[in-house]
C-alpha positions as a printed NumPy array, in Angstrom:
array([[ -4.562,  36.185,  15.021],
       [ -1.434,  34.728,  13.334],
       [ -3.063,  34.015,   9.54 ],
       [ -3.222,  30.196,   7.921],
       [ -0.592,  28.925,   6.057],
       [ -1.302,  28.587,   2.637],
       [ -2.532,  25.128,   1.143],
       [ -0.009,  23.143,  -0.591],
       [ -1.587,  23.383,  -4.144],
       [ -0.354,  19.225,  -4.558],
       [ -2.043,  17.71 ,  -1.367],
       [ -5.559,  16.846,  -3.104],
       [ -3.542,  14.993,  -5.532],
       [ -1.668,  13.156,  -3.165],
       [ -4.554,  12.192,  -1.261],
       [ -5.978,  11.005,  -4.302],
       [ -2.989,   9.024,  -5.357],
       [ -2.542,   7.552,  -1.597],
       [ -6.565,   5.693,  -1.66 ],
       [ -6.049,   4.765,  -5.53 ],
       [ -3.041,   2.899,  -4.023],
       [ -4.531,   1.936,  -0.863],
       [ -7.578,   0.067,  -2.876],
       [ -5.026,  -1.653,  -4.995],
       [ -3.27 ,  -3.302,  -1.866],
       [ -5.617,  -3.894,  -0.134],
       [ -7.616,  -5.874,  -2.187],
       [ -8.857,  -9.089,  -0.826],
       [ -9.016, -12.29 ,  -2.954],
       [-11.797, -14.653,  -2.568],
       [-12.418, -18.037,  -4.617],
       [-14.453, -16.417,  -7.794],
       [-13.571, -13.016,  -6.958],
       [-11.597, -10.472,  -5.42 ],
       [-13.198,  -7.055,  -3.322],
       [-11.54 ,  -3.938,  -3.248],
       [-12.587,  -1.453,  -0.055],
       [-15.165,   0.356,  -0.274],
       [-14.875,   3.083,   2.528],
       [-12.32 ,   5.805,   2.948],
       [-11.588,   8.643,   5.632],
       [ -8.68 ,  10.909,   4.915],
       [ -8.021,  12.794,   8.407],
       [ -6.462,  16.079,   7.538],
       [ -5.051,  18.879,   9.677],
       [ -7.816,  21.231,  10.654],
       [ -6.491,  23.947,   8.904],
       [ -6.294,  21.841,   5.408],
       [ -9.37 ,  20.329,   5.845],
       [-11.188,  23.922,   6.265],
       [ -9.417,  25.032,   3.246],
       [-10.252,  21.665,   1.385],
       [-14.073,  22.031,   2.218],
       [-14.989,  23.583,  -0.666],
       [-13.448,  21.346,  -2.821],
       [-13.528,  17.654,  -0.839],
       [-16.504,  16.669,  -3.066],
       [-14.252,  17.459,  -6.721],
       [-11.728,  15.512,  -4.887],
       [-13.971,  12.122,  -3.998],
       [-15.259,  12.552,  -7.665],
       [-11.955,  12.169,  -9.121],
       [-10.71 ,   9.706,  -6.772],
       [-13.815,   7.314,  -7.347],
       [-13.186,   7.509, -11.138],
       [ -9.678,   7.037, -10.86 ],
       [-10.598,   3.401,  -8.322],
       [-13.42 ,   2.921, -10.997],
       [-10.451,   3.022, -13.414],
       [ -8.163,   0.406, -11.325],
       [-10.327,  -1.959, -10.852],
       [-11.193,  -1.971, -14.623],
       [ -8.107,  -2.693, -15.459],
       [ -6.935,  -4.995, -12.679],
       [-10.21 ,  -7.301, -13.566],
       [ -9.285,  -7.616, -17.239],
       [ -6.368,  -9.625, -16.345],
       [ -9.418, -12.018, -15.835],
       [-11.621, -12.004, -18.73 ],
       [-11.045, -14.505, -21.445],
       [ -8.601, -13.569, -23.974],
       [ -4.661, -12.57 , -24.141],
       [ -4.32 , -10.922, -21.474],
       [ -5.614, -14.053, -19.315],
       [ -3.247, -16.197, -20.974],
       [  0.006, -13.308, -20.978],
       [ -1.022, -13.237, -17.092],
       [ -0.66 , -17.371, -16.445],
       [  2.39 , -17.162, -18.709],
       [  4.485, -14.676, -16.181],
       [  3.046, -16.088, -13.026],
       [  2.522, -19.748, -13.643],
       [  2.74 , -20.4  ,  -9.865],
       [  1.081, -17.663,  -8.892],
       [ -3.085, -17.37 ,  -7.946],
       [ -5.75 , -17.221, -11.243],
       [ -6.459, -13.749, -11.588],
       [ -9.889, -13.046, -10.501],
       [-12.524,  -9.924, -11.453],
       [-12.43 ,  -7.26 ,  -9.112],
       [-15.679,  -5.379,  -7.481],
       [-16.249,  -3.248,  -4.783],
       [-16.865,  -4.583,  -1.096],
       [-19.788,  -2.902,  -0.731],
       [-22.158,  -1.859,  -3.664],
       [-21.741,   2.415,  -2.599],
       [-17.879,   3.71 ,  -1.875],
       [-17.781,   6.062,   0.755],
       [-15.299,   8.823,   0.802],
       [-15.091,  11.097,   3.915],
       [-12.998,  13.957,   4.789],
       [-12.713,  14.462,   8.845],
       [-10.157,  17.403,  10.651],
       [ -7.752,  15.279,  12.772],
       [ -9.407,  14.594,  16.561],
       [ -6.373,  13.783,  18.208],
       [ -4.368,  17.196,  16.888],
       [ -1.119,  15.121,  15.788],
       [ -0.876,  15.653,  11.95 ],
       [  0.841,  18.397,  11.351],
       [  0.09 ,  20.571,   7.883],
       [  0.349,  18.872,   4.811],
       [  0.21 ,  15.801,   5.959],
       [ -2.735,  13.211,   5.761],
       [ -4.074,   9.8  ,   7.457],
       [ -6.534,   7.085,   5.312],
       [ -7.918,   5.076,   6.945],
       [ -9.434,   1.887,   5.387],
       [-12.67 ,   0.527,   6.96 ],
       [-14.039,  -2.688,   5.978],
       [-18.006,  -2.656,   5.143],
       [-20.982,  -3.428,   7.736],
       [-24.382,  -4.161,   7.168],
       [-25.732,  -1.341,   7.929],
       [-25.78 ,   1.238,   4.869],
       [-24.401,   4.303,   6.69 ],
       [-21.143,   2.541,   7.569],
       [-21.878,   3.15 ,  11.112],
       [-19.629,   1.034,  13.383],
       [-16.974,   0.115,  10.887],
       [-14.089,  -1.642,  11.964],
       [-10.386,  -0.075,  10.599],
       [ -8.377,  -2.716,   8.729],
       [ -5.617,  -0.665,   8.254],
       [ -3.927,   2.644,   8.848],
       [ -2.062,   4.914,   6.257],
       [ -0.207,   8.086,   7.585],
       [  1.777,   9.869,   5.347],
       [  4.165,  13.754,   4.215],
       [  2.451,  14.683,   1.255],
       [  5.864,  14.738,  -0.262],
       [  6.22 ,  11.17 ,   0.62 ],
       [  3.417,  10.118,  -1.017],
       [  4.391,  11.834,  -3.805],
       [  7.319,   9.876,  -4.514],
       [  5.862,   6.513,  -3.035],
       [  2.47 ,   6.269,  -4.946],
       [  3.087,   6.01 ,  -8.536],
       [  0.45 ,   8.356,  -9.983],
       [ -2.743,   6.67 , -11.245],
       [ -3.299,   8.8  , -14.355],
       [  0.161,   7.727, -15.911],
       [  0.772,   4.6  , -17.204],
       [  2.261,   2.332, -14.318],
       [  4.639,  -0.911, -15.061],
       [  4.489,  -3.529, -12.786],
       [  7.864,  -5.224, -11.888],
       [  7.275,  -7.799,  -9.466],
       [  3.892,  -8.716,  -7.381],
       [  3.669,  -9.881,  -3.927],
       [  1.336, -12.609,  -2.462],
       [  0.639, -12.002,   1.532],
       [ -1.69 , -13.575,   3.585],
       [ -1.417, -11.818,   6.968],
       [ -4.13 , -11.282,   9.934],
       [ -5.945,  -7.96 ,   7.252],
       [ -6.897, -11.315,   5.1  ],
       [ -5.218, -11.79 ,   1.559],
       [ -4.367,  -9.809,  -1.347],
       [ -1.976,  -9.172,  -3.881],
       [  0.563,  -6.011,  -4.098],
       [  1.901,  -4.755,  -7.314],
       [  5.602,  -3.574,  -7.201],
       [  5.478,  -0.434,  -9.123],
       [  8.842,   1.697,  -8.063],
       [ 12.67 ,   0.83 ,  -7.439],
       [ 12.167,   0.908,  -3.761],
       [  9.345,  -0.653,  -2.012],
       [  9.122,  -0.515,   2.157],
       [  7.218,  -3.136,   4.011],
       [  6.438,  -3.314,   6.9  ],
       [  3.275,  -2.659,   9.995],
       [  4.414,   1.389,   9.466],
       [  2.49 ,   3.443,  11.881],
       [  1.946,   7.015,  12.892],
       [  5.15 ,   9.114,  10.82 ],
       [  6.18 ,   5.852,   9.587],
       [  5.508,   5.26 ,   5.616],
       [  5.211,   1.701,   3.653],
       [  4.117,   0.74 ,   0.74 ],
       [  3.147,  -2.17 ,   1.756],
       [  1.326,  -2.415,   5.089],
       [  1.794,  -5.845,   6.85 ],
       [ -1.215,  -6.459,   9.594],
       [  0.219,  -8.84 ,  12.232],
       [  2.194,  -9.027,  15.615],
       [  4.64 ,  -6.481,  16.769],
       [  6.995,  -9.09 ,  16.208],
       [  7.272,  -7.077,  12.882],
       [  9.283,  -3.948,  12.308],
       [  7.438,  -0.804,  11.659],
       [ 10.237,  -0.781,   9.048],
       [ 10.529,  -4.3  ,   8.186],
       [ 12.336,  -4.945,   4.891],
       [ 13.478,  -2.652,   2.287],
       [ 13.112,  -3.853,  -1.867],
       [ 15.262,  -2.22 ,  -3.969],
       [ 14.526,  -2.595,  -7.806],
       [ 18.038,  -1.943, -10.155],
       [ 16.72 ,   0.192, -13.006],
       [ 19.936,  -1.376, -15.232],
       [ 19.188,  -5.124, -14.815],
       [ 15.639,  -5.474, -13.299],
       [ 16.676,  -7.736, -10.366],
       [ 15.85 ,  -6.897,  -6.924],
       [ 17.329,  -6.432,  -3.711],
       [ 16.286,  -7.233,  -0.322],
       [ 17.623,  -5.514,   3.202],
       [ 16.49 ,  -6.75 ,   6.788],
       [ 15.878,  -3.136,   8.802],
       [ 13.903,  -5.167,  11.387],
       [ 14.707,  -6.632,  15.081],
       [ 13.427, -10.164,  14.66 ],
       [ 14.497, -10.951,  11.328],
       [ 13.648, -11.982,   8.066],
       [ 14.256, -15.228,   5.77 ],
       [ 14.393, -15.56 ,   1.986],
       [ 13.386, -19.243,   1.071],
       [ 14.406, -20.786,   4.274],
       [ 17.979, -18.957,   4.808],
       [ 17.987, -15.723,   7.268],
       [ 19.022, -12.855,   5.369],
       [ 21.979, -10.376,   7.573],
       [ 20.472,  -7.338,   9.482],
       [ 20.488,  -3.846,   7.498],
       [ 21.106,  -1.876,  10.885],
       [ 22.648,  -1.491,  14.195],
       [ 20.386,  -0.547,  17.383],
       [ 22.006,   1.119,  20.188],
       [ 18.778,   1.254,  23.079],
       [ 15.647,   2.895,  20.786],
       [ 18.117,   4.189,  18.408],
       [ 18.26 ,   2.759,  14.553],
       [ 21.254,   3.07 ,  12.71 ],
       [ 21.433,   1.591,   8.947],
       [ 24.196,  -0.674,   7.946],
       [ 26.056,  -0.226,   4.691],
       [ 25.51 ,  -2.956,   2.366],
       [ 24.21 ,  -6.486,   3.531],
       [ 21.749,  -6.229,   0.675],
       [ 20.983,  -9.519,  -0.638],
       [ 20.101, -10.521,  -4.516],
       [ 16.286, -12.158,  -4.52 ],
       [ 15.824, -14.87 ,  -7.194],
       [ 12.815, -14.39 ,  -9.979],
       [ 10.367, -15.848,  -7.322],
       [ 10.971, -16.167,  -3.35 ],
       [  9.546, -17.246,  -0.405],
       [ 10.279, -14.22 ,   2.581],
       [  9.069, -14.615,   5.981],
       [  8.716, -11.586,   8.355],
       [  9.723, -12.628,  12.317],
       [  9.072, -16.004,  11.557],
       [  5.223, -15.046,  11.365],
       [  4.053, -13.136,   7.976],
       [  4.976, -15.107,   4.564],
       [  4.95 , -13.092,   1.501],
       [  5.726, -14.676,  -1.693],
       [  7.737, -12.606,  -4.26 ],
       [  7.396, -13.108,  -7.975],
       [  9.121, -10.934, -10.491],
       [  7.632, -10.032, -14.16 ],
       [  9.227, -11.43 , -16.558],
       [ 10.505,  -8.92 , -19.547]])
């Protein structure tokens, strides 16, 4: 018998780090309030998830305290004081903050070996499940899909115990209801992603949408962003189509250099002509 590789001593981390950011965008605004999910499965490779089992309950702990923790601070943009009124100053146009709470009064964290045999090891899938009525979850429907390297979460989840700067925000309304997304990193991918595909930002709609739609690129120097279209069907920026980022030759994808273009403070961007997302950098 050939032996198991060894663990990769960051994964738990990075599973951690992937439903802390997961909760955060996928947070769904109401009129008084806003819900964060409630109910997490991280699929694992069977391998990892044997040599997790020992510790998958340590690992829900700290990733409940660490949601506990976001949603504490992401509700007192809300309360009455400063922070309310530092909030309305750098997004006058955008929605009143509103408190945060859970979707469901219990959070649910499960760990599950892959069924279908497709993630290789080290990798990881969460999925998101919106809550039912019943209280063991039990016929939960999936909202959305995350699938990820562990490496590539590691350098596309900003890590939830350091202290995170957010440089722009992002309104979206698509068919997963609405929420807000906080821009945390100089690049950002957005798009429906999908099984070896990463975003940051998951888009729910038609497949009208790239897996890959749009790239954001944040310049560290100045602060202002960049947009690039790396879809089929296009994207607009206030009304104007923006140039295609690549070149498709059958199935194939091949990146174009340049054809970046500049985004003003705030902007309207429209994915296929179906998903708006409104764009609204923080002011410095």
């Amino acid at each position: 018998m050939d032996p198991v590789a060894e663990l990769d001593p960051n994964l738990p981390r990075q599973i951690i780090a992937t439903m802390v950011h997961q909760l955060r965008a996928r947070i769904v605004r109401l009129t008084t309030k806003a819900l964060a999910p409630s109910h997490f499965v991280v699929y694992l490779h069977p391998d990892d998830h044997n040599q997790l089992a020992g510790i998958s309950r340590a690992i829900a702990d700290d990733a409940a305290r660490e949601m506990d923790a976001e949603i504490a601070r992401a509700t007192r943009w809300s309360t009455p004081g400063w922070r309310r009124v530092a909030y309305r100053i750098a997004r006058p146009w955008g929605p009143p903050p509103l408190p945060v709470e859970g979707a469901s009064p219990r959070r649910q964290i499960e760990f599950v070996p892959d069924p279908d045999g497709e993630l290789p090891r080290g990798c990881f899938r969460v999925v998101v499940h919106l809550p039912t009525a019943r209280p063991d979850f039990a016929g939960t429907a999936t909202v959305s899909v995350t699938g990820g390297v562990a490496t590539a979460v590691a350098e596309g989840v900003s890590r939830s115990s350091e202290p995170q700067t957010t440089f722009a925000r992002i309104d979206l309304h698509d068919e997963g209801g609405a929420r807000v997304f906080e821009i945390c990193s100089d690049k950002t991918i957005i798009g429906r992603g999908g099984q070896g595909v990463w975003v940051d930002l998951k888009v729910v709609g038609p497949t009208e949408i790239s897996q890959e739609h749009v790239r954001l690129r944040r310049d560290p120097a100045t602060g202002e962003f960049f947009i690039k279209d790396l879809s089929r069907n296009g994207t607009t920026v206030d009304g104007a189509r923006i140039p295609g980022g690549v070149a498709y030759d059958g199935d194939m994808k091949r990146e174009i250099d340049g054809n970046e273009v500049r985004l003003p403070a705030r902007a309207e961007i429209v994915l296929a002509e179906s998903v708006r997302l409104t764009f609204a950098r923080e002011h410095r």
